[in-house]
N, C-alpha and C positions, 0 to 999 in steps of 0.2 A: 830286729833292730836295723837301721840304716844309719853307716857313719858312729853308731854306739847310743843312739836315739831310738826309743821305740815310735811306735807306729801313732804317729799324732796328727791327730784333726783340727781342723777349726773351724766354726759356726762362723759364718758370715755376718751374724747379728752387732759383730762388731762393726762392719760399716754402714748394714743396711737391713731395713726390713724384708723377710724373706728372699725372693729371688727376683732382682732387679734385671732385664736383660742385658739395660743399657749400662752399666756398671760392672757386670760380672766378669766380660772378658779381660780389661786391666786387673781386678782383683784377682780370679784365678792363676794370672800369670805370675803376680807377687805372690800371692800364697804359696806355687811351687817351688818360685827361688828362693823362696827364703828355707825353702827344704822340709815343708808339710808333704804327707805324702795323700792326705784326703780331704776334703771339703763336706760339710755338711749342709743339703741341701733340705729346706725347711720346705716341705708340702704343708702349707697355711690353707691350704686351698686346693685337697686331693683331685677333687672330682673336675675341676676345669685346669690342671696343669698336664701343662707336653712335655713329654721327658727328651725328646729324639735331641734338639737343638743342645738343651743340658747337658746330658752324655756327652756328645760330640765335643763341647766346647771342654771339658772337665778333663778330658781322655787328651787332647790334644794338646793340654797341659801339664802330662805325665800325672794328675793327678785318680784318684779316684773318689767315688760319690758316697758318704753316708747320708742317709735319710733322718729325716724327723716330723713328729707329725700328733698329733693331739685328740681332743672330742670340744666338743663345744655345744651348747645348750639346741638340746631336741635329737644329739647326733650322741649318746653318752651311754656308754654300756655297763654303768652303773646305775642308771635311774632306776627308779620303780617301774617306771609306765615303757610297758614291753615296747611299742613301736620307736620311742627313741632308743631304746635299748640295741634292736635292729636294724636305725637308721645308723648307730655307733660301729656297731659291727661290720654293717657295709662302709661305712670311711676310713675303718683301719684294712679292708679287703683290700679297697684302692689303692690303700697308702704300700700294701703290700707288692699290688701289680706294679706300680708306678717305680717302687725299692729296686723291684727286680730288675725291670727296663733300664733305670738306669745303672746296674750294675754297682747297688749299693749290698751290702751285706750283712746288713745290720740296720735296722727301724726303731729308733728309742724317742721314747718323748712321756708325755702324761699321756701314757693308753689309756689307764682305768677311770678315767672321771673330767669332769670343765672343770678346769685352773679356775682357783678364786676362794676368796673366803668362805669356807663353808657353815650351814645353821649350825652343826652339832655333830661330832663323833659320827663316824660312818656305822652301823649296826654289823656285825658280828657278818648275817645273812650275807648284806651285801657285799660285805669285803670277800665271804666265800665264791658268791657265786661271778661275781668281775673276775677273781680270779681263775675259776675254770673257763668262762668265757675266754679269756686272753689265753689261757692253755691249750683251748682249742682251736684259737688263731696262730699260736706258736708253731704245732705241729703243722697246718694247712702252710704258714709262712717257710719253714723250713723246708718243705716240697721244692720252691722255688726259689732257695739258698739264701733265703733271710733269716736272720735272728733276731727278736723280738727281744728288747729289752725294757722294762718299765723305770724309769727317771723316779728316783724319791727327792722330793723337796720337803718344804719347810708348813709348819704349822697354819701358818697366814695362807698359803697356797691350796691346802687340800686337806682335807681331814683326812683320807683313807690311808697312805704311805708318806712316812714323817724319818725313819729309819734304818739304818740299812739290816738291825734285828726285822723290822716288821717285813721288810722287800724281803728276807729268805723264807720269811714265815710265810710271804705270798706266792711264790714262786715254788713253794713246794706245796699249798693248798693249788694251785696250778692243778698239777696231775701231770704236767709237761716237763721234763728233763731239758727240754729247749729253748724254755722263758726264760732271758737272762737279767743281768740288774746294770743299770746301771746309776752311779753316782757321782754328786757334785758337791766341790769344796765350799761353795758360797751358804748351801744348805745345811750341810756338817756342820759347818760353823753355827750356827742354830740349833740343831737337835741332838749332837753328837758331846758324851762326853770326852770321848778321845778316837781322834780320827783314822788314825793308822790302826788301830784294834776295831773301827768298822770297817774297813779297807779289809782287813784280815779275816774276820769273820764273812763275808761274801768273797770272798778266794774264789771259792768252786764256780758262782754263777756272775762274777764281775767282768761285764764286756766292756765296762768304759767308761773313765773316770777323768772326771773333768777340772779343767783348773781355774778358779778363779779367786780373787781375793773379796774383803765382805764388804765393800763398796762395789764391785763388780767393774771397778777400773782397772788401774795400772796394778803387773803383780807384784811388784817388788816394790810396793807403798802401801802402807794396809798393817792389820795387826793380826793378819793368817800367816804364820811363819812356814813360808811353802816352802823354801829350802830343807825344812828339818821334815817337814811332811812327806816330800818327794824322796826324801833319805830312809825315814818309815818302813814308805809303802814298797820300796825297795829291796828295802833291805828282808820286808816282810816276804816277798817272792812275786808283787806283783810286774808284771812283765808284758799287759793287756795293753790295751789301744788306749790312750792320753788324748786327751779336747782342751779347747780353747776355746774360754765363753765371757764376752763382755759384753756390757752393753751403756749406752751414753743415749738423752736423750735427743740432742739434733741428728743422730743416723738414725732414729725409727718412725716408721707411723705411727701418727696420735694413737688410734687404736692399740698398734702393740705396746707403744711406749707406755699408754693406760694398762694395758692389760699385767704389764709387769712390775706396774707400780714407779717405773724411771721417769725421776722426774725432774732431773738437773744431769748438766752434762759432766762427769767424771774422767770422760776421755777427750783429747786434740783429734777435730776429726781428720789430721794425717798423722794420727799415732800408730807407734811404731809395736803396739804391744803385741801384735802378734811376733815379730822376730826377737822380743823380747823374750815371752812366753817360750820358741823353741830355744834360745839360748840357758834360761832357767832348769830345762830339763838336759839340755847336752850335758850341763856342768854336774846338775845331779848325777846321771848317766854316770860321765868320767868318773864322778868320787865312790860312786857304787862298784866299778869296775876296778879302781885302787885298792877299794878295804878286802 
C-alpha cells in the first residue's frame, strides 16, 4: 500500500479508446497526481504497437504499465478451426512480448474467446482445452515476468466464463499454478449472488479487481453499494491490485463504443471520476485500518 491505498490502476478507457498518443501525455501526468500508481495500457492492436515511446512516457510519470489485450474473430483460441486457434495464440505471444517491453506485469483481458454474444453454452471440450492453451501461455508468460490473468464478465459478453466459481474451475483445468483471475464489479453485479463471497472464493488466484458501478459511470451514483463491498473484500483479506474502469460513449471509437454495447454518455468528459474512484478506496482503506 502507498499513503494506506493499495496498488490501484486505471484503464484509460475512461477518456479514450485504447492508446491515443496525442492525449496520453496530459493524462498520464493526472493519473499520477492524483496518486495511481499504474496505467493500463490497452494492446487493441498487438501486432502493429511500439512499446519504446509508451514505457518511456508512463516511467517518466512515476507510473507503471499494466497491459490488456483480447482475441477477435479468426485470431481465438477457442474456435474449433485449428489455424484461428494458432492465429489466437500468436496474439496473445505478442501481447506478451509487448507486456514485458513495457514493463507491465500482469496481461488480463478476455484471453479465452471474441467478446460478444454467443450461439450457445461453450461445450465442456472447449472450455478444457482454452484452458490448457492459456496454461501453457501462463508458464511461457511468466519466463518473462508476466501474469496471465483471465477477466470474467457477463452472460451477454461470452458464454465460456460468466463467474468467479467457473474462473477457478478454469484456472485450475489450466494445469498452470500461474494463470490468475481477474474480476470486475460491473459484471458481479450480473452473475454473482453475493460479491464479497466471490471475491473470497478466488483469494488464492485474484490478481485484480476492478471497480466500477452498473452503469459503468460515476462510482458513488449507481445501485452497487461499493463502499460496503470495498469493506467486504477487505475485510475478507483482499490486499491485491484495485482498477478503475469506466467508460462513456463520446471518449470512444464507434467500434469500441459498439463493441461494448455504450451507447449514451454517463460520464462529463472532464470528469473527475478517476480521483473520485482513488478517494472511495483511501476512505475504505482508512476504515479497514480503524476496525
Amino acid at each position: 500500500m502507498t499513503d494506506g491505498v493499495p496498488d490501484l490502476a486505471v484503464n484509460p478507457g475512461v477518456w479514450m479508446t485504447g492508446w491515443q498518443p496525442d492525449r496520453a501525455p496530459a493524462l498520464v501526468r493526472r493519473i499520477a497526481a492524483i496518486g495511481y500508481r499504474r496505467v493500463v495500457v490497452v494492446l487493441r492492436d498487438p501486432h502493429t504497437f511500439d512499446p519504446a515511446g509508451v514505457r518511456d512516457l508512463v516511467e517518466s510519470a512515476g507510473l507503471r504499465a499494466m497491459t490488456n489485450t483480447n482475441q477477435v474473430a479468426g485470431q481465438d483460441i477457442s474456435s474449433v478451426d485449428a489455424v484461428a486457434r494458432e492465429s489466437g495464440i500468436a496474439r496473445i505471444r505478442r501481447a506478451i512480448e509487448l507486456s514485458a517491453e513495457l514493463g507491465s506485469d500482469r496481461l488480463t483481458g478476455v484471453l479465452y474467446g471474441v467478446l460478444g454474444r454467443a450461439g450457445g453454452p461453450a461445450p465442456r471440450a472447449v472450455v478444457d482445452r482454452t484452458a490448457r492453451i492459456l496454461g501453457e501461455l501462463a508458464e511461457e508468460a511468466a519466463e518473462s515476468g508476466v501474469t496471465l490473468l483471465v477477466e470474467v464478465v457477463n452472460r451477454y459478453e461470452t458464454a465460456l466464463l460468466n463467474t468467479a466459481r467457473q474462473a477457478m474451475a478454469f484456472v485450475e483445468a489450466s494445469g498452470s499454478a500461474r494463470l490468475g483471475v481477474h474480476l470486475d464489479v460491473f459484471h458481479m453485479n450480473i452473475e454473482e449472488d453475493d460479491m464479497v463471497a466471490a471475491v473470497t472464493e478466488t483469494l488464492p488466484r485474484l490478481g485484480y479487481l476492478e471497480l466500477e458501478q452498473n452503469h459503468r459511470g460515476e462510482l458513488r451514483r449507481g445501485h452497487i453499494p461499493l463502499t460496503d463491498l470495498l469493506a467486504g473484500v477487505l475485510d475478507a483479506g483482499y490486499r491485491g491490485r484495485f482498477g478503475l474502469e469506466a467508460f462513456t460513449v463520446s471518449a470512444l471509437a464507434p467500434d469500441h463504443a459498439t463493441g461494448l454495447a455504450v451507447w449514451r454518455d454517463v460520464l462529463d468528459r472532464d470528469t473527475r471520476i478517476a480521483e473520485d474512484a482513488y478517494a472511495l478506496l483511501a476512505e475504505a482503506c482508512a476504515a479497514a485500518g480503524r476496525a
